[in-house]
C-alpha positions in Angstrom: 19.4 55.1 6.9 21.5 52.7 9.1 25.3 52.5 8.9 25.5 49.0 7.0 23.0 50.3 4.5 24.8 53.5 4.1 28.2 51.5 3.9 26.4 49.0 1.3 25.0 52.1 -1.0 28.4 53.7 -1.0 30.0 50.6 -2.4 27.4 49.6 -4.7 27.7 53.1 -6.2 31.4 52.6 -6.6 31.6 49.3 -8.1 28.9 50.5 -10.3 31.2 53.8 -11.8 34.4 51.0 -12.0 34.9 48.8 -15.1 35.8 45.2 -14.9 38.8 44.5 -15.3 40.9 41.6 -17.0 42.7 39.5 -14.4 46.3 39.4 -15.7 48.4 36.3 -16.4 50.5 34.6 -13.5 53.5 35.3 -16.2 52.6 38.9 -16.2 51.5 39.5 -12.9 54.8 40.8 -11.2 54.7 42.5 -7.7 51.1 41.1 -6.5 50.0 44.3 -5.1 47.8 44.1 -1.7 45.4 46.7 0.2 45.6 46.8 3.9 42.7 48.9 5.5 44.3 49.6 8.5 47.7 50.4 9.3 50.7 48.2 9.5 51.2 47.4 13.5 51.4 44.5 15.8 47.7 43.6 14.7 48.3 42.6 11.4 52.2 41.7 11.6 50.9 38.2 11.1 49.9 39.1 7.8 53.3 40.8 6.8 55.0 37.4 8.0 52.8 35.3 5.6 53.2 37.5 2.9 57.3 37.5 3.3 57.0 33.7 3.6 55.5 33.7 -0.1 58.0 36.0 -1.5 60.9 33.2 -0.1 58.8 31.2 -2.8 58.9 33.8 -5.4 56.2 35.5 -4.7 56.7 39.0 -4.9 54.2 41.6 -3.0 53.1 45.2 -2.6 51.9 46.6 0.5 49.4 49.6 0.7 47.9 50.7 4.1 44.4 52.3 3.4 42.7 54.2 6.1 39.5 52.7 6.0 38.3 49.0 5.1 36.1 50.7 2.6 39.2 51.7 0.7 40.6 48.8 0.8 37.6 47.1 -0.6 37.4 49.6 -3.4 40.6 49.4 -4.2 40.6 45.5 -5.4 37.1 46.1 -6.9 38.8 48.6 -9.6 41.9 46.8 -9.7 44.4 49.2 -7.9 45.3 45.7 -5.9 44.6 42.1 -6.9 44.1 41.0 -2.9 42.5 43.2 -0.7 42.2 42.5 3.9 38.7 43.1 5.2 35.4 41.6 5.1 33.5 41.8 2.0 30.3 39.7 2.7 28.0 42.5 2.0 29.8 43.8 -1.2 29.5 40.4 -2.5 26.0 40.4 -2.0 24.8 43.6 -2.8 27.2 44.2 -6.1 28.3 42.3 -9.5 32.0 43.1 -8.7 32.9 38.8 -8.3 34.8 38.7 -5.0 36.0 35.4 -3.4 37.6 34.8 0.0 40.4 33.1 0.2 42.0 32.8 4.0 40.0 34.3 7.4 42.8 36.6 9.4 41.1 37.4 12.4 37.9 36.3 14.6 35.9 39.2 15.6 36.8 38.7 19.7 35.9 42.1 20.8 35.0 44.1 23.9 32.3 46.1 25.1 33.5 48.7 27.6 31.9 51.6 29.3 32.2 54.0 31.9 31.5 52.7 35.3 28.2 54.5 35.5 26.7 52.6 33.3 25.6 49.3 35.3 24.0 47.3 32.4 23.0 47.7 28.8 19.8 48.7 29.5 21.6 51.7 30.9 22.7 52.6 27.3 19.3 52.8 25.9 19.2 56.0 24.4 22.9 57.0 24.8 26.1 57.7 22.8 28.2 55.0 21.6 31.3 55.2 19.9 32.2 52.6 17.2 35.2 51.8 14.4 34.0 52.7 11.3 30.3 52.6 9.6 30.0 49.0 8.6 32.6 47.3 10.9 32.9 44.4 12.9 32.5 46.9 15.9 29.5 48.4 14.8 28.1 44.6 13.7 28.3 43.6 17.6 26.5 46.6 18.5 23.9 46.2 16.2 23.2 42.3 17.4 23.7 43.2 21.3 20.9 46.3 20.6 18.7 44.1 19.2 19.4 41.5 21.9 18.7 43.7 24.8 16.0 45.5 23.3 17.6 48.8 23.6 18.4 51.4 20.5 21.8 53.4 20.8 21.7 57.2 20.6 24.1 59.7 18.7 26.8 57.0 17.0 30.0 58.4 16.4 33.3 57.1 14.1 36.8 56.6 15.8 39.3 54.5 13.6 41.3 52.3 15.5 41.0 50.5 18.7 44.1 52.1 20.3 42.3 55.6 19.8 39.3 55.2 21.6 41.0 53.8 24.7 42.8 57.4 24.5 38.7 58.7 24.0 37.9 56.8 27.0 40.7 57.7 29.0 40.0 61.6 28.3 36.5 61.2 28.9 35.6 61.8 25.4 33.7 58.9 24.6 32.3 56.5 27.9 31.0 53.5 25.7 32.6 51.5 23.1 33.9 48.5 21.6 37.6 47.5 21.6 39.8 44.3 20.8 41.6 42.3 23.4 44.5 44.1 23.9 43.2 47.5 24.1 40.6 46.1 26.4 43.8 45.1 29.7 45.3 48.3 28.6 42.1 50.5 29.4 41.1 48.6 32.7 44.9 48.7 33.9 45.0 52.3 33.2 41.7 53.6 34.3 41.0 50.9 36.7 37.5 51.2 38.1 36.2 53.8 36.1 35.6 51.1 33.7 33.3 48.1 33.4 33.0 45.4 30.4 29.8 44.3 29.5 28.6 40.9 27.6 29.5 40.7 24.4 28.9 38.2 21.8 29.1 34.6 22.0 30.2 33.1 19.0 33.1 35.4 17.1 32.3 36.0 13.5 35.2 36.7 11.0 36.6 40.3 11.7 39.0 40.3 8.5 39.7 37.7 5.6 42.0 37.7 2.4 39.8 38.0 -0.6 40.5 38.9 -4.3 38.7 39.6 -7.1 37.7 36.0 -9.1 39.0 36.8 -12.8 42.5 37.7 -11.4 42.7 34.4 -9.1 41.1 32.2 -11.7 44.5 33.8 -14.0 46.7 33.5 -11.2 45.9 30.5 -9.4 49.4 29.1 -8.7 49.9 32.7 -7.1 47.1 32.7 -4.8 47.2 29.0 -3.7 51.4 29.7 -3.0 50.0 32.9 -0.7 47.4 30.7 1.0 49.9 27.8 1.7 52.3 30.8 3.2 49.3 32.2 5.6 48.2 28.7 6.6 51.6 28.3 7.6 52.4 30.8 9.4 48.8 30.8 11.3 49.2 27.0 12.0 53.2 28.0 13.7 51.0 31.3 15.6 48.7 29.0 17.1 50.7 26.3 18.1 53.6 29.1 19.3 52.4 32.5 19.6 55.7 33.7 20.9 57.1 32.0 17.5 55.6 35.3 15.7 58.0 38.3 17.9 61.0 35.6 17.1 60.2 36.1 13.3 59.5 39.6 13.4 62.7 40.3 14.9 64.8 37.9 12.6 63.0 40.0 9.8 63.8 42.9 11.1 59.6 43.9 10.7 58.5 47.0 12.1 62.1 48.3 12.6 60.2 52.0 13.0 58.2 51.1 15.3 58.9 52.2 19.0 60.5 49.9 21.4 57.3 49.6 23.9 55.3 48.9 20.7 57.4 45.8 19.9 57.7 44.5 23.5 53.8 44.3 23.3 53.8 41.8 20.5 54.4 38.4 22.0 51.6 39.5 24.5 49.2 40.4 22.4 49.7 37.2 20.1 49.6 35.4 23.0 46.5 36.7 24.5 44.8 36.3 21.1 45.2 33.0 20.4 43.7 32.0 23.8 40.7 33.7 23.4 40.1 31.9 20.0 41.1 35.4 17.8 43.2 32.8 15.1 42.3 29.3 13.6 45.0 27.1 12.5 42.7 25.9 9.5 42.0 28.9 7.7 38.0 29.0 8.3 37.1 28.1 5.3 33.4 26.7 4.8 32.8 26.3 8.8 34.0 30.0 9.0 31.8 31.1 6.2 28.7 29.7 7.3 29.6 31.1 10.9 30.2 34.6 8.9 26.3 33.9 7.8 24.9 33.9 10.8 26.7 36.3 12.3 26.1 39.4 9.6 22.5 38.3 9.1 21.8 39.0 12.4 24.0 42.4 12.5 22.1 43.3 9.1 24.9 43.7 6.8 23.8 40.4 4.9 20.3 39.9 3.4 19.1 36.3 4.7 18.2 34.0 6.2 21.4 32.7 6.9 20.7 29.0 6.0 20.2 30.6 2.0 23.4 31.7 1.3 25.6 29.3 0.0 29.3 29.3 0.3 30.4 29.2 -2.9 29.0 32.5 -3.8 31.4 34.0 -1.0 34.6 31.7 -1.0 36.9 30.4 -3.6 37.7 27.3 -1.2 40.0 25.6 -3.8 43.3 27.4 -2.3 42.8 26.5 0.9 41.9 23.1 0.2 44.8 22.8 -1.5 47.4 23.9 1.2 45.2 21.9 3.8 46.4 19.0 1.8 49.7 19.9 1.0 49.9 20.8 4.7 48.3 17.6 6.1 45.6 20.0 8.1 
């Protein structure tokens, strides 16, 4: 069984086994609690900044860190948390749990990279590759570049976290996998030629959105619209100034525990992300979702053709709409 099917069969058996639950009032809803699948870090600092930009408007929040997207997902399907960060195309599709996306995070800009031995991808027909997680973005681009090049990849193995399999690669652990920009200039500056990057994909798909479950944002819609005005915001102020996000992490005082050669990486890495197209200042919306289509068709992980699916079914586009108006986007 393939990876996305796997990933899909899991989920569908869990939203199966989890009742559905009552979204509660805005009056009631208190702390709005929100699942991170990864852990917090200069990638997703962004989305601590929006979410303290909402609590300045009385919008109180909870932040979990899940290992895995998966848990993430699972956790706003049985209502442990009312917005959940990840991608959830597939679980929309495949389950009755009602999803909606709200806001795209991230672009999927990614790396292949592989020991030096490897000239091309027809090289790594047949050979190990090393991925994020079953299901991910990472594994999506390997799936469509496979498919591409007519090659099939051989024993597929699971390391979490970009920052890990450079250490993989470094150690000679792993010699082929897929990392994002900033993991990609550390591994070339600190293994210099033993490393090549091959082509990639051309047009980035969404690597992770904000979504919630519908009954709790149809009960909480001045909530939701308030947190979607705050990340529209703050991802209008990151593209136009990327160095604007390290000035408001450190008048925050965000990631205080964080080691100081951790933090001196953030202006770079926001920086370097917004040039290569990682963030858009509008919040993807129905461009991004139809994008998102293509893109997860092709990978497998969505059931197609891509030109059926209609956004709706995906997005709740009313939020965003709203705070592009309010925000003159």
């Amino acid at each position: 069984m393939g990876a996305a099917a796997t990933r899909r069969d899991f989920l569908l058996a869990t939203a199966a086994s989890l009742p559905l639950l009552a979204g509660r009032p805005a009056a009631a809803a208190g702390k709005v609690r929100v699942a991170l699948g990864d852990v917090l870090s200069t990638e997703t600092l962004c989305v601590q900044i929006a979410l303290e930009r909402a609590k300045e408007r009385g919008v109180d929040y909870e932040l979990t860190s899940f290992s895995k997207e998966d848990l993430a997902i699972q956790a706003v399907i049985g209502g442990q948390a009312d917005l959940g960060v990840g991608t959830p195309y597939a679980v929309i599709q495949k389950t009755k749990v009602p999803l909606k996306i709200l806001f795209q995070i991230n672009r999927l800009v990614f790396f292949p990279v592989v020991d030096a031995s490897y000239k091309s991808w027809k090289d790594l027909d047949g050979q190990p590759f090393a991925f994020h997680a079953r299901g991910s973005g990472t594994e999506a681009i390997g799936n469509i570049i496979a498919r591409r090049e007519g090659i099939t990849f051989g024993q597929r193995s699971y390391v979490p976290g970009s920052e890990n399999r450079v250490v993989a690669m470094l150690n000679g652990q792993i010699k082929a996998t897929i990392v994002d920009l900033a993991n990609k200039n550390l591994l070339l500056e600190k293994g210099g030629d033993r490393f090549r990057v091959l082509p990639g994909v051309d047009q980035p798909a969404s690597d992770e959105t904000l979504f919630g479950r519908k009954d709790w944002i149809d009960a909480n819609r001045p909530v939701v619209e308030t947190i979607v005005e705050a990340f529209l915001a703050t991802w209008r102020q990151m593209v136009a100034n990327p160095a604007w996000v390290e000035e408001e992490r450190a008048r925050r005082n965000l990631l205080a525990d964080r080691p100081k050669e951790l933090l001196a990486g953030v202006e770079k890495f926001y920086r370097q992300g917004v040039e290569a197209g990682m963030f858009s200042a509008d919040g993807g919306g129905a461009t991004a979702a139809r994008a998102d289509f293509e893109f997860y068709t092709e990978a497998g992980q969505l059931q197609g053709p891509a030109s059926s699916l209609a956004v709706e079914e995906f997005w709740d586009l009313g939020p965003l709409e709203a705070a592009r108006k309010k925000l003159g986007v």
